[in-house]
DRENVEX-934211 format. One record per residue (C-alpha): residue number from 1; x, y, z; residue in three letters. Coordinates in nm, 3 decimals. Each point is the difference from the previous one (the first is absolute). Layout:
atom num=NUM | c1=X | c2=Y | c3=Z | residu=ALA
...
This chain:
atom num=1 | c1=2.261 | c2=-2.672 | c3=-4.790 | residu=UNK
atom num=2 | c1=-0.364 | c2=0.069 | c3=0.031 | residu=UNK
atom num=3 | c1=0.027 | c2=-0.077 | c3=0.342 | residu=UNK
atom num=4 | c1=0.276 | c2=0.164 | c3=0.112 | residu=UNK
atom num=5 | c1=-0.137 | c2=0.335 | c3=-0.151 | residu=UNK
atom num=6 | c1=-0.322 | c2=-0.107 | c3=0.188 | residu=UNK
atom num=7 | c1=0.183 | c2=-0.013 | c3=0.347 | residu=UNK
atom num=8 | c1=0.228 | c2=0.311 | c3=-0.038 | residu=UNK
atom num=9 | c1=-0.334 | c2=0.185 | c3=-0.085 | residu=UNK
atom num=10 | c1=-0.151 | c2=-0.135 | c3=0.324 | residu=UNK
atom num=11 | c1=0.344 | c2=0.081 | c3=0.210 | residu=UNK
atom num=12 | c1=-0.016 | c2=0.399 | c3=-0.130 | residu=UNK
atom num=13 | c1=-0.380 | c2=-0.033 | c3=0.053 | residu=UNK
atom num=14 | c1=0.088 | c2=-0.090 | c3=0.390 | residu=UNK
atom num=15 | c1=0.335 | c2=0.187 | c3=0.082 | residu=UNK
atom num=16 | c1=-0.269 | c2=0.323 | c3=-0.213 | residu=UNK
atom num=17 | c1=-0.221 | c2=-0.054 | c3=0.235 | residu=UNK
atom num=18 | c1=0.264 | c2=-0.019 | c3=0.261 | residu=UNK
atom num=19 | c1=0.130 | c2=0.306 | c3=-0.060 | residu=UNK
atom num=20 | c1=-0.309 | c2=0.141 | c3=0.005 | residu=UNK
atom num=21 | c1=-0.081 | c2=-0.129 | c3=0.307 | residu=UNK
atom num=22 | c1=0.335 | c2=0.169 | c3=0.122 | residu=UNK
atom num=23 | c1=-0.098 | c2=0.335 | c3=-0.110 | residu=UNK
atom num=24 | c1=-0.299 | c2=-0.051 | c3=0.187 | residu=UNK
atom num=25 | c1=0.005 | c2=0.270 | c3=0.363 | residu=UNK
atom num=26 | c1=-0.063 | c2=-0.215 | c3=0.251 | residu=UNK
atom num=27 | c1=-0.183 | c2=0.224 | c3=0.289 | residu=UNK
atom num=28 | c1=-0.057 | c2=-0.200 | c3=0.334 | residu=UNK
atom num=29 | c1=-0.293 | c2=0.079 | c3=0.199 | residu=UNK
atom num=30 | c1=-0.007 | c2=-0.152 | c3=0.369 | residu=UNK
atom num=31 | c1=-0.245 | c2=-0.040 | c3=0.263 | residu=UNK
atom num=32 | c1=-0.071 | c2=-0.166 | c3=0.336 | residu=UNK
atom num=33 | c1=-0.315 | c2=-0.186 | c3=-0.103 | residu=UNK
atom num=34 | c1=-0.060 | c2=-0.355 | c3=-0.027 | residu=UNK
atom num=35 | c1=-0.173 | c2=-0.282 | c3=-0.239 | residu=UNK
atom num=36 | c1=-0.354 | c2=0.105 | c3=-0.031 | residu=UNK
atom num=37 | c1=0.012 | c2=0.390 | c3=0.172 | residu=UNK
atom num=38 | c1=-0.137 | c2=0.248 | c3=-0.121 | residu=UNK
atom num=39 | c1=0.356 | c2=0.171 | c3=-0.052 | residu=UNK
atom num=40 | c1=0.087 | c2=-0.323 | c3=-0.199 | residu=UNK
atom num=41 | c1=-0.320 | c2=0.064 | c3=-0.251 | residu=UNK
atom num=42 | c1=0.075 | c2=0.347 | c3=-0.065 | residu=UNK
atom num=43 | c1=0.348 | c2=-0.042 | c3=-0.080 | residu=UNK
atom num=44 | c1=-0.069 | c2=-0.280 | c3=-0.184 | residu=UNK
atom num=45 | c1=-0.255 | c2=0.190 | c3=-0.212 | residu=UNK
atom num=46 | c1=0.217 | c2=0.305 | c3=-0.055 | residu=UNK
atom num=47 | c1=0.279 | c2=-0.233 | c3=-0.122 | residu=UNK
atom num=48 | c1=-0.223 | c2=-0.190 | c3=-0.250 | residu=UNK
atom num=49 | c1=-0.147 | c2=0.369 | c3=-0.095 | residu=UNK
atom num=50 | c1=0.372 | c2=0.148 | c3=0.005 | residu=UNK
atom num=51 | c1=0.164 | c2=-0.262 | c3=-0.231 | residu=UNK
atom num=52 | c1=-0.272 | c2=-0.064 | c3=-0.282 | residu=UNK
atom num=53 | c1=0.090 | c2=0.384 | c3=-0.031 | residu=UNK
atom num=54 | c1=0.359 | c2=0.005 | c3=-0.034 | residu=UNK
atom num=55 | c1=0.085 | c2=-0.312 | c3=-0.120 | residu=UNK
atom num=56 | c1=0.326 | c2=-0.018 | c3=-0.154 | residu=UNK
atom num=57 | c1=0.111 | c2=0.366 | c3=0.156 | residu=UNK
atom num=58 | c1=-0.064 | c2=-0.112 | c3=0.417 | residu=UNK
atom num=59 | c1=-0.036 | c2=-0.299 | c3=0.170 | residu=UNK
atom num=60 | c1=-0.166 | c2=0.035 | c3=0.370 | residu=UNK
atom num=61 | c1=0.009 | c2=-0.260 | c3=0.271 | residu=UNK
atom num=62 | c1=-0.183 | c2=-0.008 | c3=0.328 | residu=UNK
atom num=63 | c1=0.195 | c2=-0.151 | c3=0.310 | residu=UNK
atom num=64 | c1=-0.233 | c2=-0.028 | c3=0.279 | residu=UNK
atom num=65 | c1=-0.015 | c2=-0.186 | c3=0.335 | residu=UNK
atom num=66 | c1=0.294 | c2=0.225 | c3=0.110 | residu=UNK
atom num=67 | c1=0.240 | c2=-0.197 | c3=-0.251 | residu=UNK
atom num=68 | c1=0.175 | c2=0.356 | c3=-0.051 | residu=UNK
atom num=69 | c1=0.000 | c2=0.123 | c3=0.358 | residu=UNK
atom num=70 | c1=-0.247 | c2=0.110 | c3=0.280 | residu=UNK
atom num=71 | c1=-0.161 | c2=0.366 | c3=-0.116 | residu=UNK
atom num=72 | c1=0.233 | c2=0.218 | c3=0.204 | residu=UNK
atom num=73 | c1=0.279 | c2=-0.168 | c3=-0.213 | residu=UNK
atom num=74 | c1=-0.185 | c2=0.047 | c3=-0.351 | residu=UNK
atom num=75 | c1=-0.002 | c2=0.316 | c3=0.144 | residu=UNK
atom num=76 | c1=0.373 | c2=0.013 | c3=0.020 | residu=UNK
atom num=77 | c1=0.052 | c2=-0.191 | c3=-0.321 | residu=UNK
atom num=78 | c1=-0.249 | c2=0.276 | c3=-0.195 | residu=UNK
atom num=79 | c1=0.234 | c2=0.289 | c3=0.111 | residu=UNK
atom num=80 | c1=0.330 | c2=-0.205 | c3=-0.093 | residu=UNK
atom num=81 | c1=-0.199 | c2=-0.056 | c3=-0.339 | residu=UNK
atom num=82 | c1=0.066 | c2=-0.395 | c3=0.023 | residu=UNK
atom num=83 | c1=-0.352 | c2=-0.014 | c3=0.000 | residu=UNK
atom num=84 | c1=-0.215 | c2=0.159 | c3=-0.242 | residu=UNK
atom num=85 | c1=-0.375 | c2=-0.021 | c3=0.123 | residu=UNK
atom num=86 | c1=-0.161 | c2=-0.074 | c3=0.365 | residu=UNK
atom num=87 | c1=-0.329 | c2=-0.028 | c3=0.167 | residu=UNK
atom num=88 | c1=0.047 | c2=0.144 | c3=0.379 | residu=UNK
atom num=89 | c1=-0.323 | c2=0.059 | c3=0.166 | residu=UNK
atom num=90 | c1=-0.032 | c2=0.105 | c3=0.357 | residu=UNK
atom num=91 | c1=0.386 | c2=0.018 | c3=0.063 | residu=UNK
atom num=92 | c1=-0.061 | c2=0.388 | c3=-0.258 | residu=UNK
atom num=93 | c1=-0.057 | c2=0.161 | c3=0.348 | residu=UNK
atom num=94 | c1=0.329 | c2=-0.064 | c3=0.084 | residu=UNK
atom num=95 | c1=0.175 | c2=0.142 | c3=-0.315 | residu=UNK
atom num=96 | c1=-0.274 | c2=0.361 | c3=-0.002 | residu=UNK
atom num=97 | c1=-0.257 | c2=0.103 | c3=0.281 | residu=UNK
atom num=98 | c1=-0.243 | c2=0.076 | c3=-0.298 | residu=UNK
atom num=99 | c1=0.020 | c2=-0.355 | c3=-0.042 | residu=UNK
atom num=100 | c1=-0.123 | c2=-0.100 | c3=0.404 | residu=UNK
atom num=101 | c1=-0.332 | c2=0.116 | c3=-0.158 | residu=UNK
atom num=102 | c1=-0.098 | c2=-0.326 | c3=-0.053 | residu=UNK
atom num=103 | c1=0.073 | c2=-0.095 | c3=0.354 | residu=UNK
atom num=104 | c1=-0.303 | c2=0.169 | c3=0.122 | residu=UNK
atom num=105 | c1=-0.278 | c2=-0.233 | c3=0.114 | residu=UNK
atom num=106 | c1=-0.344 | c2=-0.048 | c3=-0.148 | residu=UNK
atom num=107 | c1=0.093 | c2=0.288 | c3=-0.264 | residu=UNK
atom num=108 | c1=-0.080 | c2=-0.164 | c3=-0.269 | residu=UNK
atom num=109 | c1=-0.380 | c2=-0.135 | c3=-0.069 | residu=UNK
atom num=110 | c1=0.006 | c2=-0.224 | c3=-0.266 | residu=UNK
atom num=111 | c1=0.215 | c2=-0.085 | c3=-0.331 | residu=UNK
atom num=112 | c1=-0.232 | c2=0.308 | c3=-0.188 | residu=UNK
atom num=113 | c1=0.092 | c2=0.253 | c3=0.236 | residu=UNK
atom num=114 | c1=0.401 | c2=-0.122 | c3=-0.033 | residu=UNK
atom num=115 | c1=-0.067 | c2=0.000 | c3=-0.382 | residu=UNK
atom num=116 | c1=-0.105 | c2=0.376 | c3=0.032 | residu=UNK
atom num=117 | c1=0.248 | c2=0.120 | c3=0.255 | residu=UNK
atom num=118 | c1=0.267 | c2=-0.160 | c3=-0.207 | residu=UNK
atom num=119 | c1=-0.097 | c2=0.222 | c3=-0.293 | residu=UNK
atom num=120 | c1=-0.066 | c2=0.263 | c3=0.137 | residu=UNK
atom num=121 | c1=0.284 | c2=0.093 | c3=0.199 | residu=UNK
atom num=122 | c1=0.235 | c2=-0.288 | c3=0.091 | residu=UNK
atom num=123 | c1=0.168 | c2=-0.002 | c3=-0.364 | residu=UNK
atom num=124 | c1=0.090 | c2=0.380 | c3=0.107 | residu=UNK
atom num=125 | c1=0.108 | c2=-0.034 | c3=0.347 | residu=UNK
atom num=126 | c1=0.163 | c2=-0.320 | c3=0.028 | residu=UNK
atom num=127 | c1=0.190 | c2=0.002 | c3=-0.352 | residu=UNK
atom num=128 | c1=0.130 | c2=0.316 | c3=0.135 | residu=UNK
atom num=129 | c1=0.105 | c2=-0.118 | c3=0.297 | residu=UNK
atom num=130 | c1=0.144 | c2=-0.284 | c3=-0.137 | residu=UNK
atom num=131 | c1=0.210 | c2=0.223 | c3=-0.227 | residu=UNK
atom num=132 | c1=0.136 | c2=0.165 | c3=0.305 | residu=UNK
atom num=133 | c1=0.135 | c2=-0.289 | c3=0.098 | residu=UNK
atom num=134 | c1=0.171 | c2=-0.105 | c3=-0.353 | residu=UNK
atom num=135 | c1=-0.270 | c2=-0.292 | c3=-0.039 | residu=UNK
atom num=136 | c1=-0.288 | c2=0.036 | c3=-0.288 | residu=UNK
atom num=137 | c1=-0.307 | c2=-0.203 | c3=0.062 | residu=UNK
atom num=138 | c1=-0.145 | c2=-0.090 | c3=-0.363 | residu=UNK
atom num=139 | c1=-0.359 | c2=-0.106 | c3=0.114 | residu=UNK
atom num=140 | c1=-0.229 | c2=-0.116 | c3=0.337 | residu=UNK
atom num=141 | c1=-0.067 | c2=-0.366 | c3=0.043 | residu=UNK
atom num=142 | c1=-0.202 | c2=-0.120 | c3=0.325 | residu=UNK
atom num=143 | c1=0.121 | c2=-0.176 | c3=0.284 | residu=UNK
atom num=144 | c1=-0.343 | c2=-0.008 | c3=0.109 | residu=UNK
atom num=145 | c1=-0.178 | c2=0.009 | c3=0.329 | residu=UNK
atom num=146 | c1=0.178 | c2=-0.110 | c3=0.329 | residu=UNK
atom num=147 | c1=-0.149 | c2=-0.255 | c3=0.245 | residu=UNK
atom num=148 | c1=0.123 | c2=-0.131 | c3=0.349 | residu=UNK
atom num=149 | c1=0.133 | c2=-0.381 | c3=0.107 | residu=UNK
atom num=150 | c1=0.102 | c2=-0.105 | c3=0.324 | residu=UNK
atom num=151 | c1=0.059 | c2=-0.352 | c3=0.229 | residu=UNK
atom num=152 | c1=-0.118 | c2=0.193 | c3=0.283 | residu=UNK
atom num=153 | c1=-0.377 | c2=0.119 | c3=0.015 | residu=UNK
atom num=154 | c1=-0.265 | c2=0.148 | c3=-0.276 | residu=UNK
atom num=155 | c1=0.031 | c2=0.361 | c3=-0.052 | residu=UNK
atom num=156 | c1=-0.315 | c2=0.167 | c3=0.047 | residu=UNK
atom num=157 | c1=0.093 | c2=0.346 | c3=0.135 | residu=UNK
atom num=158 | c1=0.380 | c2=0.203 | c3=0.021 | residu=UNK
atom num=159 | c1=0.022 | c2=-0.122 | c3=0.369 | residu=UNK
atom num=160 | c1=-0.018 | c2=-0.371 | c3=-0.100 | residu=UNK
atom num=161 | c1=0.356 | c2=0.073 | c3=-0.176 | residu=UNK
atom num=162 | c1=0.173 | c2=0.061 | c3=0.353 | residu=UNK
atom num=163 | c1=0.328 | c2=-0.173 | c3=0.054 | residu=UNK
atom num=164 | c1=-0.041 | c2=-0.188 | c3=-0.343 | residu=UNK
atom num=165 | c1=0.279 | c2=-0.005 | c3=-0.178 | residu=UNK
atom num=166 | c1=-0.019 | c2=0.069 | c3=-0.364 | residu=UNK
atom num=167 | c1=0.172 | c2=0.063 | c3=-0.334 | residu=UNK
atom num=168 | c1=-0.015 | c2=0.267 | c3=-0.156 | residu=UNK
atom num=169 | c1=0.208 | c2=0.165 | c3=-0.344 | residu=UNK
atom num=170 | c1=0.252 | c2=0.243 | c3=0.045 | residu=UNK
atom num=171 | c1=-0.219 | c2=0.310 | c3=0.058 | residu=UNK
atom num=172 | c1=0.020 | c2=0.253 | c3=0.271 | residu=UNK
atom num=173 | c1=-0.359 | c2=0.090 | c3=-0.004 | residu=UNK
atom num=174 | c1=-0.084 | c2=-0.372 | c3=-0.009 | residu=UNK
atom num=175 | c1=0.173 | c2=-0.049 | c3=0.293 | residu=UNK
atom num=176 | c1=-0.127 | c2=0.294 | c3=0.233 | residu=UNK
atom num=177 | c1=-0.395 | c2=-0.127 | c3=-0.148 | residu=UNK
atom num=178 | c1=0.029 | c2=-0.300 | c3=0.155 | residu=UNK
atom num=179 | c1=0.232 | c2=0.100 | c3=0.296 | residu=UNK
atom num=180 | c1=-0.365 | c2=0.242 | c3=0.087 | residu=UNK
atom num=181 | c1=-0.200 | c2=-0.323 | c3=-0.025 | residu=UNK
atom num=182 | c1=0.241 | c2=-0.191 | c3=0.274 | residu=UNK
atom num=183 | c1=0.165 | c2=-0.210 | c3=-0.211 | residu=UNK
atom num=184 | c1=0.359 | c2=-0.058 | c3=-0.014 | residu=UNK
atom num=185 | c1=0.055 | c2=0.069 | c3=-0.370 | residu=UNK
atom num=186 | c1=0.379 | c2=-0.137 | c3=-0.134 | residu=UNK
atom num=187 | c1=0.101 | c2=0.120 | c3=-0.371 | residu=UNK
atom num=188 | c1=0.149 | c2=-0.310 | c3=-0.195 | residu=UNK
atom num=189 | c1=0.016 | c2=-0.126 | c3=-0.359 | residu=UNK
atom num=190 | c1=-0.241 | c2=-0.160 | c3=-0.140 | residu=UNK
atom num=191 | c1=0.195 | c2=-0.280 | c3=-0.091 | residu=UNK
atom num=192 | c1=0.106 | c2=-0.016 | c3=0.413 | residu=UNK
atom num=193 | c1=-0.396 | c2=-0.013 | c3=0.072 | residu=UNK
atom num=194 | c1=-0.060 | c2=-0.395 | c3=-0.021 | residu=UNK
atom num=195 | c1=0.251 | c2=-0.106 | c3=0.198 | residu=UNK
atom num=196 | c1=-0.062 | c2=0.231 | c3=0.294 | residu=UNK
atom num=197 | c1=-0.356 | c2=-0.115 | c3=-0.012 | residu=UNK
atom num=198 | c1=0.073 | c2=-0.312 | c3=-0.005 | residu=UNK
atom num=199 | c1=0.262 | c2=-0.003 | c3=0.297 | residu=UNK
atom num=200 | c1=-0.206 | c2=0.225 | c3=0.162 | residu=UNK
atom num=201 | c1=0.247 | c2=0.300 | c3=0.030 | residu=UNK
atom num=202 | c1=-0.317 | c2=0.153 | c3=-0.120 | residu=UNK
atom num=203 | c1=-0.364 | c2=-0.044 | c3=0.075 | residu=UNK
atom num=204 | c1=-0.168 | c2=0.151 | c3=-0.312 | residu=UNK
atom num=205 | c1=0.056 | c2=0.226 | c3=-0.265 | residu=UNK
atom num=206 | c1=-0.192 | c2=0.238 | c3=-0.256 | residu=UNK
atom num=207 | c1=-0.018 | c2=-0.058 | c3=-0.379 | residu=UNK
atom num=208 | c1=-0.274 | c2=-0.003 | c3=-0.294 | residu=UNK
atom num=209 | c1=-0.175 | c2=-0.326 | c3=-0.034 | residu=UNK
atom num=210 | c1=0.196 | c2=-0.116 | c3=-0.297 | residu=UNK
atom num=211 | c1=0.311 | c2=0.099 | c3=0.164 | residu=UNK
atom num=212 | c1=-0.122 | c2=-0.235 | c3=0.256 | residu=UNK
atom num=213 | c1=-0.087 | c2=-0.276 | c3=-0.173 | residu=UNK
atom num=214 | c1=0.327 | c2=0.018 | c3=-0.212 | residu=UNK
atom num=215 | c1=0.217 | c2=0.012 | c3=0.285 | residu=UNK
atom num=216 | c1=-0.216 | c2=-0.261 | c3=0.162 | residu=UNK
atom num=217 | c1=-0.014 | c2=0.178 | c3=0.308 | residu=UNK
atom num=218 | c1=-0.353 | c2=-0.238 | c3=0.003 | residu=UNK
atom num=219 | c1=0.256 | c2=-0.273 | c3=0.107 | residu=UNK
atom num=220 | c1=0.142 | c2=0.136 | c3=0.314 | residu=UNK
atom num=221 | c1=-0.294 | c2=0.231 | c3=0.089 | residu=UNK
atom num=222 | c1=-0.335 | c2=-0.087 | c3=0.219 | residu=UNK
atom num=223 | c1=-0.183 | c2=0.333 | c3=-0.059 | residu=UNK
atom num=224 | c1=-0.085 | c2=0.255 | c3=-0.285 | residu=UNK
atom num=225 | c1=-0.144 | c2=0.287 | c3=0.106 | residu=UNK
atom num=226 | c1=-0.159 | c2=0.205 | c3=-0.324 | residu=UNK
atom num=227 | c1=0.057 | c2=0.358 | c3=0.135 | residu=UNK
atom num=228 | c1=0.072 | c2=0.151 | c3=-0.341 | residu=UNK
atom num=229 | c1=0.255 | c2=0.287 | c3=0.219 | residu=UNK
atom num=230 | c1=0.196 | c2=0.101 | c3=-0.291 | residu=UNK
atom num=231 | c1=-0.011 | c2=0.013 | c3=-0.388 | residu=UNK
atom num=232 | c1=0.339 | c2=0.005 | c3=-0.126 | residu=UNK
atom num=233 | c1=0.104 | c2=0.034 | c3=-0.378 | residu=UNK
atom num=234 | c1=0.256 | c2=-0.119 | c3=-0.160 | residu=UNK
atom num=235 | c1=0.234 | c2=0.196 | c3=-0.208 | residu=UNK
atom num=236 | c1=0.197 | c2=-0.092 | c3=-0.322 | residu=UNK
atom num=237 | c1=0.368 | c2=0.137 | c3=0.037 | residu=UNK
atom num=238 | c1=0.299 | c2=0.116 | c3=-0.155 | residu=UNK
atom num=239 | c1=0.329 | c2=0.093 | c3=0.103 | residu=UNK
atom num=240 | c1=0.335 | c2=0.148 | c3=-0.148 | residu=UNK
atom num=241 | c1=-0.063 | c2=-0.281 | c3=-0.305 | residu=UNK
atom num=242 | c1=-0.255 | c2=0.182 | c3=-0.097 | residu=UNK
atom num=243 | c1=0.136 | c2=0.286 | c3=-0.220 | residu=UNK
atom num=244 | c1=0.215 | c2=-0.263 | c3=-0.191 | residu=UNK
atom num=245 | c1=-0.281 | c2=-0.179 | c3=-0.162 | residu=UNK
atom num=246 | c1=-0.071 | c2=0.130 | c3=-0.339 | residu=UNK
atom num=247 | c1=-0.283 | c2=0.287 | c3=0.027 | residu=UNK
atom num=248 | c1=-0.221 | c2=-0.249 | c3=-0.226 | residu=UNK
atom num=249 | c1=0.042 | c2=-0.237 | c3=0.241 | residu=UNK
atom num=250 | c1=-0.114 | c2=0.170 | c3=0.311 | residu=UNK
atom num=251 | c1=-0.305 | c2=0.130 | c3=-0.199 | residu=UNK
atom num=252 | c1=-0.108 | c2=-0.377 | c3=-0.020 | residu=UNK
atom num=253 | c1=0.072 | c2=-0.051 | c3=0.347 | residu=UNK
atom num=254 | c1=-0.179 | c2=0.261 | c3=0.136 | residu=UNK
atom num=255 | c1=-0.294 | c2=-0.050 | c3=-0.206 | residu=UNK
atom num=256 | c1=-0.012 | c2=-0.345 | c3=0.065 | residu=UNK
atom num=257 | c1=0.005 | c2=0.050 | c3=0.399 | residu=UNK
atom num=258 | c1=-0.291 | c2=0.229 | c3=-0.023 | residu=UNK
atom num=259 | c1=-0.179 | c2=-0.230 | c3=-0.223 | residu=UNK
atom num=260 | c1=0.060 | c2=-0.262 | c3=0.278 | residu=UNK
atom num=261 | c1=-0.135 | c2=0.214 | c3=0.301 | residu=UNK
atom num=262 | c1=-0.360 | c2=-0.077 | c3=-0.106 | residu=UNK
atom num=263 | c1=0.093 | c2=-0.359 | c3=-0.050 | residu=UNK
atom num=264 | c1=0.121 | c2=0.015 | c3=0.339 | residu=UNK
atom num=265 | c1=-0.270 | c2=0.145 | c3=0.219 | residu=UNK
atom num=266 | c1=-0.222 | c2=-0.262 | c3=-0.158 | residu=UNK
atom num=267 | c1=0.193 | c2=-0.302 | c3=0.079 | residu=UNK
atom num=268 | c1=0.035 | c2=0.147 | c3=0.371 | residu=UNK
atom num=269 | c1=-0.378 | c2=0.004 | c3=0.006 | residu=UNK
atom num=270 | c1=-0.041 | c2=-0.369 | c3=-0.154 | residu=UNK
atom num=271 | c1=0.325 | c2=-0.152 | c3=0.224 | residu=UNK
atom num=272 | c1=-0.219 | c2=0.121 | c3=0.313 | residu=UNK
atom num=273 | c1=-0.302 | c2=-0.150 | c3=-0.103 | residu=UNK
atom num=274 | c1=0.137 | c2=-0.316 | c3=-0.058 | residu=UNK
atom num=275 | c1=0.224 | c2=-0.060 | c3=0.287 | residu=UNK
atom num=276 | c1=-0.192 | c2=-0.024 | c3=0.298 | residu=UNK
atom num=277 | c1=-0.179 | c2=-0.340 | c3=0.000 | residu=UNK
atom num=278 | c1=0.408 | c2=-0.115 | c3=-0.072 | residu=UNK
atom num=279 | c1=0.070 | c2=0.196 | c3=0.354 | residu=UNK
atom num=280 | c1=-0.269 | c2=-0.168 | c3=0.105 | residu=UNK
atom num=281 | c1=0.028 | c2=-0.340 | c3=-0.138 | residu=UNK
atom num=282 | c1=0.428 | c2=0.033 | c3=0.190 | residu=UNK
atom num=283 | c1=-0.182 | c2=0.003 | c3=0.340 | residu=UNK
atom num=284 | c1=-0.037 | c2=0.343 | c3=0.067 | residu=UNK
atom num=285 | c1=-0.187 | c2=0.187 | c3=0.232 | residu=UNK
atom num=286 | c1=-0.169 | c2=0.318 | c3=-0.208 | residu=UNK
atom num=287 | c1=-0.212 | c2=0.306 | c3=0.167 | residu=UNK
atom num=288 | c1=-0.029 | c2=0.361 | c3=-0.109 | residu=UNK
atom num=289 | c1=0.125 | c2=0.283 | c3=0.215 | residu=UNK
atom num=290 | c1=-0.200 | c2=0.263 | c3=0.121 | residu=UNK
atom num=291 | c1=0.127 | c2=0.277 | c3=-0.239 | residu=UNK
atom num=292 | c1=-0.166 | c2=0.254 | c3=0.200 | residu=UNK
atom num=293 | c1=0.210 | c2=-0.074 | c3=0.284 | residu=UNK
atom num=294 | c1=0.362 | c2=0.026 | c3=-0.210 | residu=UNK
atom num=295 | c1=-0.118 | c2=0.316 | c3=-0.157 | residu=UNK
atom num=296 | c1=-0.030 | c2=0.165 | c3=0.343 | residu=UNK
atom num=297 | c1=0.280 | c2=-0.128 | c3=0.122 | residu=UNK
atom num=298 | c1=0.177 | c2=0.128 | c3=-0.338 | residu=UNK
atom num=299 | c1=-0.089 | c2=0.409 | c3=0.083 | residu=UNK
atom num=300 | c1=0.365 | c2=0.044 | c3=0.149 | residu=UNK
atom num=301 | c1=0.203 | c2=-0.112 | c3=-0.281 | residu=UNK
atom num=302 | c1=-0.172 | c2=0.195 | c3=-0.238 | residu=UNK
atom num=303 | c1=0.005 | c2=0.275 | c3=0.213 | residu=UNK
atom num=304 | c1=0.425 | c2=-0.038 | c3=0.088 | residu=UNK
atom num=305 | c1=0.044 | c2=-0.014 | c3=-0.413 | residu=UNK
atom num=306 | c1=-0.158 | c2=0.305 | c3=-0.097 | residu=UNK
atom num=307 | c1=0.195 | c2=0.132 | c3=0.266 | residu=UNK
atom num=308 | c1=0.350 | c2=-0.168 | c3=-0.101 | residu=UNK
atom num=309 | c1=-0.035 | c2=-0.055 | c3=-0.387 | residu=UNK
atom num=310 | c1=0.084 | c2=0.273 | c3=-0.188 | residu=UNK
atom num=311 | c1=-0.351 | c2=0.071 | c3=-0.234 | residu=UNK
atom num=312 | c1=-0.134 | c2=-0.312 | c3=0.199 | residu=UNK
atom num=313 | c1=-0.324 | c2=0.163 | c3=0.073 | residu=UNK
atom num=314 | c1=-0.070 | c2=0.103 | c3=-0.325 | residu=UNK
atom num=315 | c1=0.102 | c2=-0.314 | c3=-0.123 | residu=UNK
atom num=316 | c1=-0.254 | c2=-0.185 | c3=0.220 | residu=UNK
atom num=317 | c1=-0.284 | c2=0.271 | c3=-0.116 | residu=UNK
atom num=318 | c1=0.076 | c2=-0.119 | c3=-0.357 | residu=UNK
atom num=319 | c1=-0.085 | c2=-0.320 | c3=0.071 | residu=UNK
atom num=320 | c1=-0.353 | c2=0.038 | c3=0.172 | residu=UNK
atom num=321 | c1=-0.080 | c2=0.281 | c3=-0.255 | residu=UNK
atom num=322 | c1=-0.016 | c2=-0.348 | c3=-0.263 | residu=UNK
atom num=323 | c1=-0.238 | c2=-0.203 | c3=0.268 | residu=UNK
């Protein structure tokens, strides 16, 4: 009798627990990035964060390496509300102009000055914009500083990119950048990327070093060229799930994304110290480009932006004013 008391106690105590477990939200929260990116860490960290802090009320769970779809279809999925939290990065310029920003080359000095243009204005502008476009960005991760790879030649200056062709994320700015450097830039998912490289449908591509490594771009790739063109954040998103969550919820969420932007930046900073002798040690051919050169060759774009980008110019003066 003892015993059979003692196992019916232990049955409730797992069908309790169960239950529990049932009443549990489960929120979903997708991304392109793979084992070891920086994408990967963030999430990771939010979702550890996230879950000590509403354990037994919300459950979240990270799906990365494009498990639930490339970013234009988390995209998609966000509106639908199928899925409930995102982290799009330079495909934004597609869904808001505001967000094309971040398209701009050699804007952005150093993780600081993205630390103080983020507070200072972005949180404004870009949740706003955002908005407009029934999205809600909860907080501003890193993607981190983009760097060139080709199987054709070391990049040195813009002309060295003529005739290469390269992939680049879905971005109209992105596109006409490297279009005025002579390349022959190709938007394609990231999850495409390898596989083009590797057939040699493409010649290069452009990516953070960690988004690089992950990928292992390093594998199918003869030269890294650290030009440092573009920063591009990352942004933590929400769709039409969003307002369903309890309001308690979403507090935790969003405070919990912020917390992480910090945690971010600093991993960017330590993944790019620590990758290049790994570049290196795959076989491949590093140099530094002549930044001068790219920044003078950059005048026009900035120049067709303020001139097409509705508060684009003021936008841009925001930016400097935090050098």
């Amino acid at each position: 009798m003892k015993f059979l008391k003692t196992a019916l106690a232990a049955t409730v105590m797992v069908f309790g627990v169960q239950a529990a477990n049932a009443n549990e939200i489960e929120i979903k929260f997708g991304h392109v990035g793979g084992p070891g990116s920086l994408f990967e860490k963030s999430a990771n960290e939010f979702v550890r964060l996230a879950n000590e802090r509403l354990e037994g009320q919300a459950n979240v769970a990270a799906y990365g390496s494009s498990q639930l779809g490339t970013d234009s279809q988390m995209l998609n999925k966000l509106k639908l509300g199928t899925l409930d939290l995102a982290l799009p990065s330079s495909i934004m310029s597609s869904v808001a102009p505001e967000f094309s920003l971040f398209e701009m080359p050699y804007l952005i000095e150093d993780r600081d000055h993205m630390r103080r243009v983020r507070d200072d204005f972005l949180r404004d502008t870009l949740y706003e914009a955002a908005e407009g476009k029934n999205y809600k960005i909860i907080g501003i991760w890193e993607n981190g500083f983009r760097q060139i790879t080709n199987n054709v030649r070391p990049i040195d200056v813009p002309s060295d990119l003529e005739g290469i062709k390269l992939r680049t994320p879905n971005g109209v700015w992105r596109v006409e950048m490297f279009k005025s450097y002579g390349a022959n830039p190709a938007p394609m998912a990231l999850s495409e990327a390898f596989v083009a490289l590797q057939t040699g449908a493409m010649d290069g591509q452009e990516n953070p070093l960690v988004q690089i490594y992950s990928q292992r771009f390093q594998e199918v790739q003869d030269y890294l060229s650290l030009s440092n063109h573009v920063y591009t954040p990352a942004y933590v998103l929400a769709g039409a799930s969003w307002n369903r969550l309890p309001e308690d919820v979403r507090q935790v969420l969003i405070e919990t994304a912020e917390e992480v932007e910090g945690y971010a930046l600093e991993q960017g900073a330590a993944l790019d110290d620590s990758l290049l002798a790994k570049f290196e040690e795959a076989g491949m051919e590093i140099n530094k480009v002549d930044t001068e050169a790219f920044v003078e060759e950059s005048t026009a774009i900035y120049e067709k932006f303020g001139n097409e980008v509705e508060g684009g110019k003021e936008m841009i003066e925001k930016v400097d004013a935090q050098r």
